[in-house]
C-alpha positions as CSV (number, residue, x, y, z in Angstrom):
1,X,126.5,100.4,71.6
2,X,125.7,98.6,74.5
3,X,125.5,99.3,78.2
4,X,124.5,97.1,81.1
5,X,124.6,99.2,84.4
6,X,123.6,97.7,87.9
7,X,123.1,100.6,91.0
8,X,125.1,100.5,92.9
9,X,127.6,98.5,91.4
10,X,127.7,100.9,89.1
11,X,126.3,103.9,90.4
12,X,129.2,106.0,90.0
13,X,129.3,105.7,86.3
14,X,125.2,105.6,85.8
15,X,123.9,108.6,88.1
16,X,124.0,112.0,87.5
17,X,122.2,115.4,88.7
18,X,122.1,118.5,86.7
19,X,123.2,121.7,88.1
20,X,120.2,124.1,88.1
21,X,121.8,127.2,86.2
22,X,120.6,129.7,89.3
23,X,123.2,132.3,91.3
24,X,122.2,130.7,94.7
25,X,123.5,133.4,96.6
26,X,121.2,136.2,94.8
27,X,118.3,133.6,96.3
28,X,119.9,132.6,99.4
29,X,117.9,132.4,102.5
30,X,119.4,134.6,105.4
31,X,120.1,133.3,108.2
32,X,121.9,134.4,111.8
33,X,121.0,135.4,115.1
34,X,119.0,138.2,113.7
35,X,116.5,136.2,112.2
36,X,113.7,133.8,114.1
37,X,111.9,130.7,112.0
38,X,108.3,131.5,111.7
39,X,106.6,129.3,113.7
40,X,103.9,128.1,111.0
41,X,106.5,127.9,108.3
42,X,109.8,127.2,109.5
43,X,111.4,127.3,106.4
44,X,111.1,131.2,106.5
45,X,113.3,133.0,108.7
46,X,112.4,136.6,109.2
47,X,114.1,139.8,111.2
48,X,113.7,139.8,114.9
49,X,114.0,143.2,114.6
50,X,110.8,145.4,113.5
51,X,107.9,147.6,114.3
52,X,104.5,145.8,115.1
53,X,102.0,147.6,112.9
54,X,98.2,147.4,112.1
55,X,95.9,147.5,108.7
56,X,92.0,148.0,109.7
57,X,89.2,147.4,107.2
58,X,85.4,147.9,108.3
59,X,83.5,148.3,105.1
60,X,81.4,146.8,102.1
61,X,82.2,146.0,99.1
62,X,81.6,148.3,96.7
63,X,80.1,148.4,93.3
64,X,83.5,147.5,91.7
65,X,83.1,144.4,93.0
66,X,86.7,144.9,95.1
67,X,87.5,146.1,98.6
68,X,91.2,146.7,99.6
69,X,91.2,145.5,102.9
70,X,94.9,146.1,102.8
71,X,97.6,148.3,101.1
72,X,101.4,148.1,102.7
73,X,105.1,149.1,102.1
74,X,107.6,147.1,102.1
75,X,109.9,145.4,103.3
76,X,107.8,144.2,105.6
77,X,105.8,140.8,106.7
78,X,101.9,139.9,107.2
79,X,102.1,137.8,110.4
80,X,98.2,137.6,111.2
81,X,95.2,138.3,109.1
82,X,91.9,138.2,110.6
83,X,88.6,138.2,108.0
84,X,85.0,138.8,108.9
85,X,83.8,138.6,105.0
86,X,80.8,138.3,103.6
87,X,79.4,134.7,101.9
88,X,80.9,133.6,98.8
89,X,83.8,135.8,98.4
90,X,87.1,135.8,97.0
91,X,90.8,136.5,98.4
92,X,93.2,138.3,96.3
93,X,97.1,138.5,97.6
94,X,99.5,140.5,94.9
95,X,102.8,140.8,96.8
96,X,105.5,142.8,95.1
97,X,104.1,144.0,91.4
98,X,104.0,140.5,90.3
99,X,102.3,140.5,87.2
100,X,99.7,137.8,88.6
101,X,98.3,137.8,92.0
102,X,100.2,134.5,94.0
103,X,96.8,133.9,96.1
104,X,93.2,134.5,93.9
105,X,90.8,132.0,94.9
106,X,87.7,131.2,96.9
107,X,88.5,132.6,100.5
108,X,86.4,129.6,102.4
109,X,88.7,126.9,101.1
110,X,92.2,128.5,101.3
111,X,90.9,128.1,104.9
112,X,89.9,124.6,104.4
113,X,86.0,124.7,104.3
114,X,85.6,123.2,101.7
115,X,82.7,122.5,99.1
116,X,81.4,125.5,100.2
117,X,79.8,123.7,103.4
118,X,78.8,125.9,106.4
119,X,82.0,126.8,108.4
120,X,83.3,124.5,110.9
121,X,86.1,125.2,113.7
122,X,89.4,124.3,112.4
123,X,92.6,124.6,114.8
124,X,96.3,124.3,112.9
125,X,99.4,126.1,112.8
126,X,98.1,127.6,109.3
127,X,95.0,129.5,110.2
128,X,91.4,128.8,112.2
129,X,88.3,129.0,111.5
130,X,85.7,130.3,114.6
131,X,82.4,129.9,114.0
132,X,80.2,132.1,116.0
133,X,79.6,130.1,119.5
134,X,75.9,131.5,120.2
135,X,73.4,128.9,119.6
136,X,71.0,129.1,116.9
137,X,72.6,132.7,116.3
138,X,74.2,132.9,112.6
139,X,76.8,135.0,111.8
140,X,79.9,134.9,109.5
141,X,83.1,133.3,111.5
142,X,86.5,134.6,112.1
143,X,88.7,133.1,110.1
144,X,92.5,133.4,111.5
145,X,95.6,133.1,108.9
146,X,99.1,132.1,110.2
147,X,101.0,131.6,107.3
148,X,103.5,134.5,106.8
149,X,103.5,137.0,103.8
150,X,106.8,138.4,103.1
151,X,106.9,141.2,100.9
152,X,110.1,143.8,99.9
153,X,108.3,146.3,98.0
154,X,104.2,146.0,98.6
155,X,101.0,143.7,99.8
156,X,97.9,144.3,98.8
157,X,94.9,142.1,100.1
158,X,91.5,142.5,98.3
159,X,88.7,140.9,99.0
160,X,86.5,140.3,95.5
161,X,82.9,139.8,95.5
162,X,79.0,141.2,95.3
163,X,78.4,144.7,96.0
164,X,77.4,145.3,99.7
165,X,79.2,142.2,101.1
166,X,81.0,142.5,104.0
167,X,85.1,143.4,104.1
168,X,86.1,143.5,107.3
169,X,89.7,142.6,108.7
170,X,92.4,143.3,110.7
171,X,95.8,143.0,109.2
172,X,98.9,142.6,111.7
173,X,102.3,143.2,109.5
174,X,106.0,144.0,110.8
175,X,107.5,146.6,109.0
176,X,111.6,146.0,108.4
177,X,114.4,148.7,107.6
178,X,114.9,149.5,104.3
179,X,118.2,148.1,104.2
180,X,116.7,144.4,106.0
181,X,118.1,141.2,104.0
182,X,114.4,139.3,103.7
183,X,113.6,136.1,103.0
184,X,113.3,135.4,99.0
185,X,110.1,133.1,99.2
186,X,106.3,134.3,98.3
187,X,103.1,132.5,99.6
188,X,101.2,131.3,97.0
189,X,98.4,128.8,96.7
190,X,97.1,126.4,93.8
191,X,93.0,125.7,94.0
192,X,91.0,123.2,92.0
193,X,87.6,121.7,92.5
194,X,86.4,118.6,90.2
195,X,82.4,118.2,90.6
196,X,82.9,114.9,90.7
197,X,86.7,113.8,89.9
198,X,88.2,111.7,86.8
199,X,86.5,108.1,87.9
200,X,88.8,105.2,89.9
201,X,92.3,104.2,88.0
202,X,92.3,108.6,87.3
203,X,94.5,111.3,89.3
204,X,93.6,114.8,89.5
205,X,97.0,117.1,89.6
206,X,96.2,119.7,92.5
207,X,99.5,121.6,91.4
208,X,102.1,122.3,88.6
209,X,104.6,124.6,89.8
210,X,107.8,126.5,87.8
211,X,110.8,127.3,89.6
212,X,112.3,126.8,93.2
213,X,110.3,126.7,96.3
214,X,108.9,124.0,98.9
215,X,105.4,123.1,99.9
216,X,104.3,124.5,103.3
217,X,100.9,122.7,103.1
218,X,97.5,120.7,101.9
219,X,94.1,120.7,102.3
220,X,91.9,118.1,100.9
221,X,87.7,117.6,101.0
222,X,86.1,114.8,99.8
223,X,82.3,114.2,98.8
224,X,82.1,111.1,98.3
225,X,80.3,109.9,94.8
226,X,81.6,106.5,94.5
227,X,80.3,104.4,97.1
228,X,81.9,101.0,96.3
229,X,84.6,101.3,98.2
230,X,86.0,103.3,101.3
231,X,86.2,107.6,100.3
232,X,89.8,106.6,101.2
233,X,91.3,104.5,98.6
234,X,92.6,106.5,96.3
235,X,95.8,105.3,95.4
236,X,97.6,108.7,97.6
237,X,99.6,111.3,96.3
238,X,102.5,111.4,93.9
239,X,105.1,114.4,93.8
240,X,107.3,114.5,90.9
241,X,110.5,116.6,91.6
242,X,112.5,118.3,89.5
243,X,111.9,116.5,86.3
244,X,114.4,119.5,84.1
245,X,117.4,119.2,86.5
246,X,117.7,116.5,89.4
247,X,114.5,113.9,88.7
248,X,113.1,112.3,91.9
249,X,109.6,111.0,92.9
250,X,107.9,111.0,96.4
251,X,105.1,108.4,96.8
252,X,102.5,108.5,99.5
253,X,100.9,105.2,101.3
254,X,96.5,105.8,100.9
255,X,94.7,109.2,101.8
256,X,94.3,108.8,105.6
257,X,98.4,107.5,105.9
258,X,99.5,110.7,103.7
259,X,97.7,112.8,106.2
260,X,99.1,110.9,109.2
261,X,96.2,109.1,110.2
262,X,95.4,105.2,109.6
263,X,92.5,103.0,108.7
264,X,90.7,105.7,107.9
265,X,90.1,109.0,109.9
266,X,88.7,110.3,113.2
267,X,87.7,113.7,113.9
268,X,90.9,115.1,115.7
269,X,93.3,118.2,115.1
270,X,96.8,118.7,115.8
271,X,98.8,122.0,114.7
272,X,100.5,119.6,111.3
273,X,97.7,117.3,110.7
274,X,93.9,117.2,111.3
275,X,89.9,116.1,109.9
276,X,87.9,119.2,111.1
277,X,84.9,118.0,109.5
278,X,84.1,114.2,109.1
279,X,80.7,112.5,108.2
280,X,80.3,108.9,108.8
281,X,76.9,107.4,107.4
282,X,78.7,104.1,106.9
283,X,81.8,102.1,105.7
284,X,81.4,103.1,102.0
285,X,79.4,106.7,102.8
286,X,81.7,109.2,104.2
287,X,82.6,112.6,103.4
288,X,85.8,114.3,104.7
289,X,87.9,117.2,105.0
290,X,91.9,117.0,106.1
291,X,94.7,119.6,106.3
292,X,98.8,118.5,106.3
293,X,101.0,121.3,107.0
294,X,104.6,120.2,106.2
295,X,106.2,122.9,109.2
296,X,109.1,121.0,110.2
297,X,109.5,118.8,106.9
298,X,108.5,121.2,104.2
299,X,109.0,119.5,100.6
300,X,111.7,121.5,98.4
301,X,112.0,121.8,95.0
302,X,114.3,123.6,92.4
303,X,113.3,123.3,89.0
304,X,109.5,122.1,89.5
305,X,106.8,120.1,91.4
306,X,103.7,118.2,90.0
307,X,101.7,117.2,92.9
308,X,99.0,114.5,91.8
309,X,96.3,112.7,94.0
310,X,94.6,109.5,93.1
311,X,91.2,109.9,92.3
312,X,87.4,108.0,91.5
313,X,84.3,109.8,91.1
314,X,84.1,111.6,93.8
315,X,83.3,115.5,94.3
316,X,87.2,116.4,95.2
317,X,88.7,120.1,96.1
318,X,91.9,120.6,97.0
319,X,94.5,123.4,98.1
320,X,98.0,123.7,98.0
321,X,99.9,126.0,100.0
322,X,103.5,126.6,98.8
323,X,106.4,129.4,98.6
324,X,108.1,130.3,95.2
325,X,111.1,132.3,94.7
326,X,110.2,135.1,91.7
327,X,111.7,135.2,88.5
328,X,112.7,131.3,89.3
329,X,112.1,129.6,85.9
330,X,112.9,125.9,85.3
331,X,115.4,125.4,82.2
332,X,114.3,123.6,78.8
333,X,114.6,120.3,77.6
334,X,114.5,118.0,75.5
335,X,111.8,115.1,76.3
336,X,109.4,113.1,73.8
337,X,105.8,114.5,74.8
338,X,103.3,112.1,73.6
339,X,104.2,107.9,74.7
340,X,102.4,104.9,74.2
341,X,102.5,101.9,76.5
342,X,101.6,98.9,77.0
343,X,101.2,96.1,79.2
344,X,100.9,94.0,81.3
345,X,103.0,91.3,81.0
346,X,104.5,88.5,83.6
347,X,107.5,86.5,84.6
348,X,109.5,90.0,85.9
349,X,110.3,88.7,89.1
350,X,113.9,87.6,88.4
351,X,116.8,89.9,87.2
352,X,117.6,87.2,84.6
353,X,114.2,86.7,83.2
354,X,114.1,90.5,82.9
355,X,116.7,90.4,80.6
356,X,115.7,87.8,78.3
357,X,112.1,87.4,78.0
358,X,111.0,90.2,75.7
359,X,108.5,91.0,73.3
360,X,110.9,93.4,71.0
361,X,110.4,91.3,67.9
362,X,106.4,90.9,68.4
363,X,106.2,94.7,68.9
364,X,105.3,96.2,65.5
365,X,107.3,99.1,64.2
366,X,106.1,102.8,64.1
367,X,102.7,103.5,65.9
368,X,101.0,101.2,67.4
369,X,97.5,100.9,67.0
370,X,95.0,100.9,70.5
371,X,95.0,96.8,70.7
372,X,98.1,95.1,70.1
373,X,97.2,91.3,69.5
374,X,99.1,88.1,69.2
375,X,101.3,88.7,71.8
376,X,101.2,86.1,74.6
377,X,97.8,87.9,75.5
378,X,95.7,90.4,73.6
379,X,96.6,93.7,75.5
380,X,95.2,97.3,75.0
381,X,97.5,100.7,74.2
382,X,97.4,103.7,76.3
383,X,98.7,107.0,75.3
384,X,100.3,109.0,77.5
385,X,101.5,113.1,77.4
386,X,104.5,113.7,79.2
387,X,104.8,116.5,81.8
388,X,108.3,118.0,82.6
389,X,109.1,114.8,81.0
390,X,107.7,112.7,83.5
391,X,105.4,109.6,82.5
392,X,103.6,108.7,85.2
393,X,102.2,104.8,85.2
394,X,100.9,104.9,88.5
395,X,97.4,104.9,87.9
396,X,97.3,103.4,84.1
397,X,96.9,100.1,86.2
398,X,96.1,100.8,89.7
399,X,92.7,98.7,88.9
400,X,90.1,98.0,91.0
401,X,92.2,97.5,94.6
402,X,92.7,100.3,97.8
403,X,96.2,100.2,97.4
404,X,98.9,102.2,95.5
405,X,99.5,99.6,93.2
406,X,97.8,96.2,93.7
407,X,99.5,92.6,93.8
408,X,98.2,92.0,90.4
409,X,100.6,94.9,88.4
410,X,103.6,93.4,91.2
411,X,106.6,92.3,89.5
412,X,104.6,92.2,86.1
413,X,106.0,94.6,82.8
414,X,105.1,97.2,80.5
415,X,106.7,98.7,77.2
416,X,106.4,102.4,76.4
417,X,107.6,103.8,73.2
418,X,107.8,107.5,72.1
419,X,109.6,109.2,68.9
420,X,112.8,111.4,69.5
421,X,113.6,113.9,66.4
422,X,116.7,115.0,64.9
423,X,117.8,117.3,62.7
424,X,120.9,115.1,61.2
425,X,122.7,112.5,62.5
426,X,124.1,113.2,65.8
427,X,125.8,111.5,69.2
428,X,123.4,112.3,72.0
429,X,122.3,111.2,75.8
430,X,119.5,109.9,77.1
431,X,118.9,110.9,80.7
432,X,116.4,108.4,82.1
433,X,115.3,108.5,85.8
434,X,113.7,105.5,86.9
435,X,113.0,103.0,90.2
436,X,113.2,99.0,89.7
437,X,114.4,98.0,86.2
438,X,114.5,98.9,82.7
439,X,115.8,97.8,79.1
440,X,116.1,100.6,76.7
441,X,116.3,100.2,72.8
442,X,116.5,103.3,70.7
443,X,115.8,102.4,66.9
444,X,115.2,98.2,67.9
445,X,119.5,98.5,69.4
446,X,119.4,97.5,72.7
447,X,121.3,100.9,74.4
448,X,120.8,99.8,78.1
449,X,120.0,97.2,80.9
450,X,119.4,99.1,84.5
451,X,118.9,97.2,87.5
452,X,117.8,100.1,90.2
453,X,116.6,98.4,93.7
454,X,117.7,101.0,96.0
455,X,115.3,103.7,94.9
456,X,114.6,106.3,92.0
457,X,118.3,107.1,90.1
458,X,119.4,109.0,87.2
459,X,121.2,107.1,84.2
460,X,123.0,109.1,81.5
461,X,123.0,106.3,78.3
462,X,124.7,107.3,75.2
463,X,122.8,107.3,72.3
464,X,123.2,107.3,68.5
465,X,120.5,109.3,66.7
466,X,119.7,108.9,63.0
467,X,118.5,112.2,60.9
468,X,114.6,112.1,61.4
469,X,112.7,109.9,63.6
470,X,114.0,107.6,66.1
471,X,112.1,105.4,68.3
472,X,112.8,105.0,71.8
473,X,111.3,101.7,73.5
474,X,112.0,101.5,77.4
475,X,110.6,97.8,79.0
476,X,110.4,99.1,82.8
477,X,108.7,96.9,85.9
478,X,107.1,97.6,89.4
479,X,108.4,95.6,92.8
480,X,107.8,95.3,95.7
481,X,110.5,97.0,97.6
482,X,109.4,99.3,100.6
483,X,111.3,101.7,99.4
484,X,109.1,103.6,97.3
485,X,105.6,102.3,98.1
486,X,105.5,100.6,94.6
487,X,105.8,104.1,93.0
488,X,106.1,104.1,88.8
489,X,106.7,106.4,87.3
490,X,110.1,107.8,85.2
491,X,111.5,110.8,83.5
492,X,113.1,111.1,80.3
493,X,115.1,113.6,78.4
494,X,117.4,114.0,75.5
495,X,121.0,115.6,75.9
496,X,123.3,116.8,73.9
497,X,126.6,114.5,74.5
498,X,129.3,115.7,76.3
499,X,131.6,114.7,73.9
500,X,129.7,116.3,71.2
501,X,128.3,120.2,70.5
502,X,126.2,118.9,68.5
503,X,122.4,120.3,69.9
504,X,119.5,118.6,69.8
505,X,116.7,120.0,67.8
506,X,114.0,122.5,70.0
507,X,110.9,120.5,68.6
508,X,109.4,118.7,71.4
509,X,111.0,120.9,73.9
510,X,109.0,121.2,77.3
């Protein structure tokens, strides 16, 4: 079999999304008069209609080594938290019984000081941070948290640390009626620190999250280790989408653009996107802290959302601030997990020389060892693990260049080849999500030729699979087009066909 799809010629026959198998309505967000958008978060609407109440904590922590600084009833809402806690402490949310709490992390950088550097004053729509304004005078600052807490049943706030450490806040909450329709999303956040980051050409993924929710937010702080280039060039941020149900990739520009700022940063704060701490000793010797709150253009996703950042050598913490709906659980599939590409190759610039300059017949069967030689050059092998069946090329050859993928890798090739398993000898789909172009043999058959210049789409090919192993070998190419910011990356999964009830095997499943 043989298909030869162009978007959008073809688009109607050669895109697809996938239902996600969720009751929208049990999850709906409500909406009406009644309810007001929270002006931090607009995605969440909450009840205009409530009693103001008031949590105070003024103690230490005790030899347990936790202080409840909070304990409410739902369904209610956290509107305002203010913390005066002692150094090196952590922040504990648990909203609702979850069997894990959604917030449990150092408390200074969920409020963007990050490294653990003396506090400095931060002003967004998400919290602030006030350092105490006598001179020479020390003293622990307020720190100020906007972002809303909606709970039905319970909130508890703890504050985790050494015995005798200060746990004092004030927690302002609106209690709802009983019988109050409430928002379904919970705050959560996602921390890492890397003392120093995977070097240049790495990524460091700041979050992997199951289920349906949006990202309210980022915070970013650099150190910078690396001093042969600007702290900057990174290669930016990735966001892959939905790879289990609708597959869809969101590229950033550099580090300054994806926080709104350009050639470079200054030290400026605005309620979406700020620098509240800056040091400049020099071109290449600058360290940096940033915040991006997405208020009015939050970043939704159904099924699940890897969010990546490029990295090299530097000291790099990072956290993301996002709201889940519980119990929201992406479904299985199919998807080789381990790949091996390689590349690069030229002469991808035209449609027609896409098509028929290929290295198939060079390519040696089965696994390929880490140097392939005698092609037209000698070229090395990377492996690869899927995630959510993404592969992610970006930073395989991002190279020694600032941007997201330099001139060299434009309009050049790669191959990547994995191993699909079946039980017996079965009709199948693959569902391949992809920008640019692609050629797609499963067991050495060409399957596929897909010309996609108008941005990432999802191609359903029908496929033939053999009892055993079957290879699947994709050639795929980068351009040029603004579009995407020369993004590369695609997804992959197996189907079942639709004209078939034939399953595919669960080995491999992700």
């Amino acid at each position: 079999m043989n298909i030869r799809l162009q978007v959008p010629l073809a688009l109607a026959l050669a895109t697809t999304a996938i239902a996600f198998p969720l009751d929208r309505r049990a999850i709906a967000q409500p909406s009406g008069s009644q309810y007001v958008a929270d002006p931090a978060v607009p995605m969440i609407g909450l009840p205009n209609r409530f009693r103001s109440r008031r949590s105070n904590s003024d103690s230490r922590i005790p030899d347990s080594g936790v202080a409840t600084i909070a304990k409410l009833k739902g369904p209610g809402c956290v509107r305002h938290l203010w913390l005066l806690p002692g150094d090196g402490v952590r922040l504990v949310i648990h909203v609702d019984g979850a069997s894990q709490p959604q917030v449990d992390m150092p408390l200074k950088p969920f409020f963007g000081v990050m490294h653990d550097l003396d506090p400095y004053f931060i002003d967004c729509a998400a919290y602030n941070v006030l350092p105490n304004p006598a001179k020479g005078v020390p003293g622990t600052p307020g720190y100020n948290l906007f972002l809303p807490i909606p709970f039905a049943k319970s909130c508890h706030i703890k504050l985790v640390g050494t015995e005798g450490e200060r746990a004092v806040a004030m927690t302002d909450w609106h209690a709802y009626e009983s019988s109050t329709k409430l928002t379904p999303y919970r705050l959560h956040a996602a921390h890492q620190r890397l003392q120093p980051a995977p070097e240049r050409g790495g990524f460091v993924e700041m979050a992997n999250i199951d289920g349906r929710g949006f990202v309210a937010g980022l915070a970013v702080g650099y150190i910078q280790k690396n001093f042969q280039d600007m702290v900057f060039h990174t290669g930016g941020t990735t966001l892959l989408i939905d790879g289990e149900t609708d597959p869809y990739v969101i590229r950033g520009h550099n580090v300054e653009d994806d926080f709104g700022f350009t050639w470079g940063f200054n030290d400026r704060q605005t309620r979406w996107v700020g620098c509240p701490y800056h040091v400049n000793r020099g071109r290449l010797d600058q360290d940096g802290v940033f915040y991006r709150f997405f208020g009015p253009d939050p970043i939704a996703f159904d099924s699940s959302l890897i969010f990546r950042t490029g990295s090299r050598g530097d000291d790099l913490e990072t956290v993301v601030y996002y709201y889940r709906v519980p119990n929201t659980r992406p479904p299985k599939i199919q998807t080789p997990n381990r790949w091996q590409v390689v590349g690069l190759f030229p002469n991808a610039n035209q449609w027609e020389n896409f098509q028929t300059t290929n290295l198939v017949e060079e390519l040696p069967d089965g696994e390929w060892p880490d140097r392939l030689e005698g092609l037209d050059h000698d070229v090395s092998v990377v492996s690869l693990d899927a995630l959510r069946g993404w592969i992610d090329l970006q930073h395989v050859y991002f190279e020694r260049h600032h941007s997201a993928t330099p001139l060299t890798v434009i309009n050049h090739t790669a191959y990547l080849r994995a191993n699909i398993p079946s039980g017996k000898r079965q009709q199948a789909e693959l569902r391949l999500a992809l920008d640019d172009w692609a050629i797609v043999w499963i067991n050495r058959e060409e399957v596929a030729a897909i010309r996609s210049d108008e941005g990432i789409r999802t191609h359903r090919i029908p496929i033939a699979l053999q009892e055993g192993d079957n290879e699947v070998l994709i050639k795929t190419n980068n351009t040029d087009t603004p579009l995407n910011k020369r993004m590369w990356a695609i997804h992959c999964a197996v189907l079942p066909s639709l004209d078939s009830p034939a399953s595919i095997p669960t080995e491999g499943r992700r």
